[in-house]
N, C-alpha and C positions, 0 to 999 in steps of 0.2 A: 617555474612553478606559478599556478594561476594564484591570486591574491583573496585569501578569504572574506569573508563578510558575515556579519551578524546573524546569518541564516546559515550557509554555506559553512561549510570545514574543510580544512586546507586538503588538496588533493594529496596532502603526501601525511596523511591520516593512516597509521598501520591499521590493519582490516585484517584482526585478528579475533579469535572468541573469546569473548568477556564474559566471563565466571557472574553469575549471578549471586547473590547475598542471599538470607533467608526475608521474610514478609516482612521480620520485624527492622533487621537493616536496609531491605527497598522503602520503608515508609521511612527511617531516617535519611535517606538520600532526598525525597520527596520533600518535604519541610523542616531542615535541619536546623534552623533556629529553635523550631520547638524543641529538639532534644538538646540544644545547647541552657536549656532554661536548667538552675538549681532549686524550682521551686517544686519538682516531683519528681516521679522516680522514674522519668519515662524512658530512658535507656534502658532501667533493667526490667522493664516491660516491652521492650524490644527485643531484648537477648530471648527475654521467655515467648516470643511470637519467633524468633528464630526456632528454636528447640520445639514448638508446637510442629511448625514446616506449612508447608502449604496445607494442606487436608485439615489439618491441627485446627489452625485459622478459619478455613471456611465453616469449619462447623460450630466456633464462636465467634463468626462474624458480628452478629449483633451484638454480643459482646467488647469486642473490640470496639467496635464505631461506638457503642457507648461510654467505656471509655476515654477514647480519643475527643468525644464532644463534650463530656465535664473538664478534663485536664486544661483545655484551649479555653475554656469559660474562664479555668480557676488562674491561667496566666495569662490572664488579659492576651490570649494569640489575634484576638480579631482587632487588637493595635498592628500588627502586622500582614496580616493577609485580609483583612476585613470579616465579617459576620461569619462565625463557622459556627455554622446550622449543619443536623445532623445528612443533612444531603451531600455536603462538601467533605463529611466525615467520612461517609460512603465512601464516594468517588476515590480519595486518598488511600481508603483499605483496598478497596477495590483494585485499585493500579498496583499496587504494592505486591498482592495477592499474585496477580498476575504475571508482575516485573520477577517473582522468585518462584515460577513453573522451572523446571530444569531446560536449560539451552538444549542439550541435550535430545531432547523429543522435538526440534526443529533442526537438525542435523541429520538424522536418519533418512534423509533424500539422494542420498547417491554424491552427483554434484550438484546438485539443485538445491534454492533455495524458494520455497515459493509463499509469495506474499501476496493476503486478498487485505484490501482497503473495504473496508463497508459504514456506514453511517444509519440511520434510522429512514427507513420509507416505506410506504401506502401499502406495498405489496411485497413483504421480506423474500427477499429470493436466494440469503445468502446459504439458507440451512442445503438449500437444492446445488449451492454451487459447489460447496465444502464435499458430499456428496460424492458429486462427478469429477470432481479432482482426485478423491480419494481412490474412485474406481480406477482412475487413469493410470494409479501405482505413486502418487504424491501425499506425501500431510503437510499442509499448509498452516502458517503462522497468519493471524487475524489482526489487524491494525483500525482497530474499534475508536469511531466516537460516539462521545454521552450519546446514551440512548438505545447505542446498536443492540441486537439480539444478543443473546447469550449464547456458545455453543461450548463443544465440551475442545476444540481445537485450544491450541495454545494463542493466547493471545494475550498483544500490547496495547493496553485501554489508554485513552486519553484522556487525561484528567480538563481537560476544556476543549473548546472544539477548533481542532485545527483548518476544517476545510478543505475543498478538492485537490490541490495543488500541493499544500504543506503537509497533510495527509501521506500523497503520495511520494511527495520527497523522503518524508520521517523514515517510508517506510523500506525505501530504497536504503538510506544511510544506514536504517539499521540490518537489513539483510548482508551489506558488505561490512558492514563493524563485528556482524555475530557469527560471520561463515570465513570458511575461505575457498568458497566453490565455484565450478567457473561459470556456470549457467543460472540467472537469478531471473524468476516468472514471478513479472508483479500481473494481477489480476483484482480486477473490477468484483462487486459481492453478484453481478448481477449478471454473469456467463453462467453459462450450461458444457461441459468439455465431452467430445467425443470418449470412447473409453477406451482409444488407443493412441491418445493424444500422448503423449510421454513415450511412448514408443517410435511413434512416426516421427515428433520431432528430434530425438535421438538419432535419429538416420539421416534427419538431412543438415545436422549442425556442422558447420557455416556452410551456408552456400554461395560465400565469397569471402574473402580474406577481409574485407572493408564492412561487413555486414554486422550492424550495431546490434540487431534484431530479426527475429524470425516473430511476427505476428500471427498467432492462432486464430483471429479473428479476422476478417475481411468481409469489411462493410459494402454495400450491396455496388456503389460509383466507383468501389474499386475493382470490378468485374467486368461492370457493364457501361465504358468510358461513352461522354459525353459524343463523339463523333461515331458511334453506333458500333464500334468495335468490341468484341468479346474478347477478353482476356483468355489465354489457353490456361486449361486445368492443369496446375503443377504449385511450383513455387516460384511465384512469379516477385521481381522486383517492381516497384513503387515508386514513381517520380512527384512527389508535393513540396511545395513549399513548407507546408507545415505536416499537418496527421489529422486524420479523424480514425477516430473508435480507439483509443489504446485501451482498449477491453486485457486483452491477455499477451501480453509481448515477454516473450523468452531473449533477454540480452546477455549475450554476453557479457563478461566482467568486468571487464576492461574499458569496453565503450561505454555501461553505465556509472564509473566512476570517472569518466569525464563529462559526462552528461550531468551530473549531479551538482559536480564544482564549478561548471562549466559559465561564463556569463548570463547566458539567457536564463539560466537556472538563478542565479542568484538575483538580478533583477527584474523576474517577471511579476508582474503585478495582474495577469492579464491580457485579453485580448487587446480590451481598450475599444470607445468610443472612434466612430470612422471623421468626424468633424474635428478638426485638429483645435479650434475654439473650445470644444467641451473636453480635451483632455488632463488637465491642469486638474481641473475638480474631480475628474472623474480618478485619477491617479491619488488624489488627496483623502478618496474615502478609501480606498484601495489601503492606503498606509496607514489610516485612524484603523481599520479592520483588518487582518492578513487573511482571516478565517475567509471573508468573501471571496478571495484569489480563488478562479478557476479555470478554464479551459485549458486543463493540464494536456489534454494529446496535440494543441498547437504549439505548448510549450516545448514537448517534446521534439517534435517534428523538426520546430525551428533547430533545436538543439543539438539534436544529429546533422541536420543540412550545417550548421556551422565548422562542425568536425570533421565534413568530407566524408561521410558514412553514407554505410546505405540502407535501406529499410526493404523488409522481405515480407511477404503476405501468402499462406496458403488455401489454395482455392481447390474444390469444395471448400467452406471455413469451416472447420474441427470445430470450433465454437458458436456456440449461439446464443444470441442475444434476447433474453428472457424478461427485462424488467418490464413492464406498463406504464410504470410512472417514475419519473426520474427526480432524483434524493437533490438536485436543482433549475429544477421546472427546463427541461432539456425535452420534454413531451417524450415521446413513448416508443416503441421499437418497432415501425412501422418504418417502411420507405427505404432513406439508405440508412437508419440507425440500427438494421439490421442485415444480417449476410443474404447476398444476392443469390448465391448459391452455395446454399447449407448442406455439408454434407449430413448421411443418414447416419445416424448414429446405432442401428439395427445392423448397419453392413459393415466391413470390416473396412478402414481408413485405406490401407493399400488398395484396395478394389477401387476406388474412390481416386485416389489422386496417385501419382505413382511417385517415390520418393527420389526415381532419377530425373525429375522433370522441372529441373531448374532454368528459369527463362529470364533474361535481361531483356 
């Protein structure tokens, strides 16, 4: 068994569905000192946000948070988590609210599990991608930080900002902690999906016994390789050291729960500075911050090439890449940050790529 770490959870984590509590016992899981306090009544103002439920709450939200902002005044709570101003009261209901939606409504995908990561940027694209999922025959769970759009999908807010990498980890762990399904689609807020994406990839799952991933995205240099060669339309395998674009990767179970525990995962900090002088420092802000950790699709990449797996790409790409501006300064969807040859999405995906044309 691989050895956990302060990020990571041990690989031998059962990855079973966990019942959710109602708002009022997700917000005592959230800051449970505060309800360890005997100086008010706020457990049985928890029981009664239980018994309200989700709907109950949302429509005494502001009630609630106000509330929760006198109670934390009147027991000195900002000797323990610092200033609780009515924004951080928010945030708390907020997550709470969220954390007690029924499991249930992100289970209704067959074997699938599918998880968009999104954050706050210039040009929202997450409402367009929620969307084209939806059409594809999926309902996707949201893995929200501060800030992000609001949608009516279920979604796990982050009560602070975890960043590209811990984001995507979070939301990895929690799709195999809350399913037990064997195909789990994490996705970027900033894909467009063919609208027979769920079906076509149903047809060619696995297209190798070692195959960690089947990528609905394929970035435009994995098409059109540097030595002037074109990749043939199908489902072709991928030789990289690491990965670009993990936009929409459909893994398998099994491979993403070693990928998850796996080392590279638990000590990536990062690409990292190429001058081996500036690494020290540069790894040293890396640990003062986690939130900054990103270049999550090298992480990945590494992390299957360590496992002896293999990574699959299908071309036409089922998916396109829509953002303008990137949530961190990653520039814009031009070049190879987008698919070199995008299928139509007007035509039918079979017509397009044929699902026996699996090529090593």
């Amino acid at each position: 068994m691989e050895a956990a770490c302060p990020v990571c959870r041990s690989v031998a984590t059962p990855h079973k569905p966990i019942p959710t509590g109602g708002p009022g016992t997700e917000l005592e899981k959230l800051i449970p000192l505060f309800f360890a306090s005997d100086l008010c009544k706020c457990k049985s103002y928890a029981r009664k946000m239980d018994r309200w439920g989700v709907e109950g709450c949302l429509e005494r939200y502001d009630e609630i948070v106000d509330h929760l902002t006198k109670q934390a005044a009147k027991i000195r709570i900002v000797n323990l988590f610092g200033p609780v101003n009515r924004l951080v009261a928010q945030r708390w209901v907020t997550q709470a609210i969220d954390n007690a939606r029924p499991v249930s409504r992100v289970l209704d995908n067959g074997d699938w599990f599918v998880a968009i990561t999104t954050a706050p940027r210039r040009d929202c694209t997450l409402l367009r991608c929620i969307d084209s999922i939806r059409q594809a025959g999926w309902e996707p769970t949201i893995f929200a930080e501060p800030g992000s759009t609001k949608t009516d999908a279920v979604t796990v807010s982050n009560p602070e900002r975890l960043g590209v990498w811990h984001n995507w980890l979070a939301s990895a762990r929690y799709a195999l902690d809350h399913s037990t399904v064997g195909v789990i689609l994490t996705v970027q807020d900033d894909c467009l999906f063919h609208p027979d994406s769920r079906s076509f990839t149903e047809s060619i799952l696995w297209p190798a016994e070692d195959a960690a991933f089947v990528s609905l995205y394929t970035p435009r240099h994995y098409s059109y390789l540097k030595s002037g060669r074109i990749n043939p339309v199908g489902v072709n395998r991928i030789r990289t050291r690491s990965l670009w674009g993990a936009c929409a990767l459909a893994w398998r179970r099994e491979a993403l729960e070693r990928v998850v525990s796996g080392t590279v995962s638990c000590a990536w900090r990062g690409a990292g500075p190429r001058r081996a002088s500036d690494r020290a420092s540069w790894y040293a802000r890396k640990d003062a911050d986690p939130s900054s950790v990103a270049n999550s699709d090298t992480a990945i990449g590494k992390a299957v090439n360590q496992l002896g797996l293999s990574m699959w790409f299908v071309d036409p790409s089922p998916v396109h890449h829509i953002a303008k501006h990137s949530t961190v300064n990653h520039g814009g969807n031009g070049g190879n940050r987008n698919c070199g040859r995008c299928s139509e999405h007007a035509m039918a995906l079979s017509e397009q790529v044929s699902p026996r044309s699996v090529l090593e």
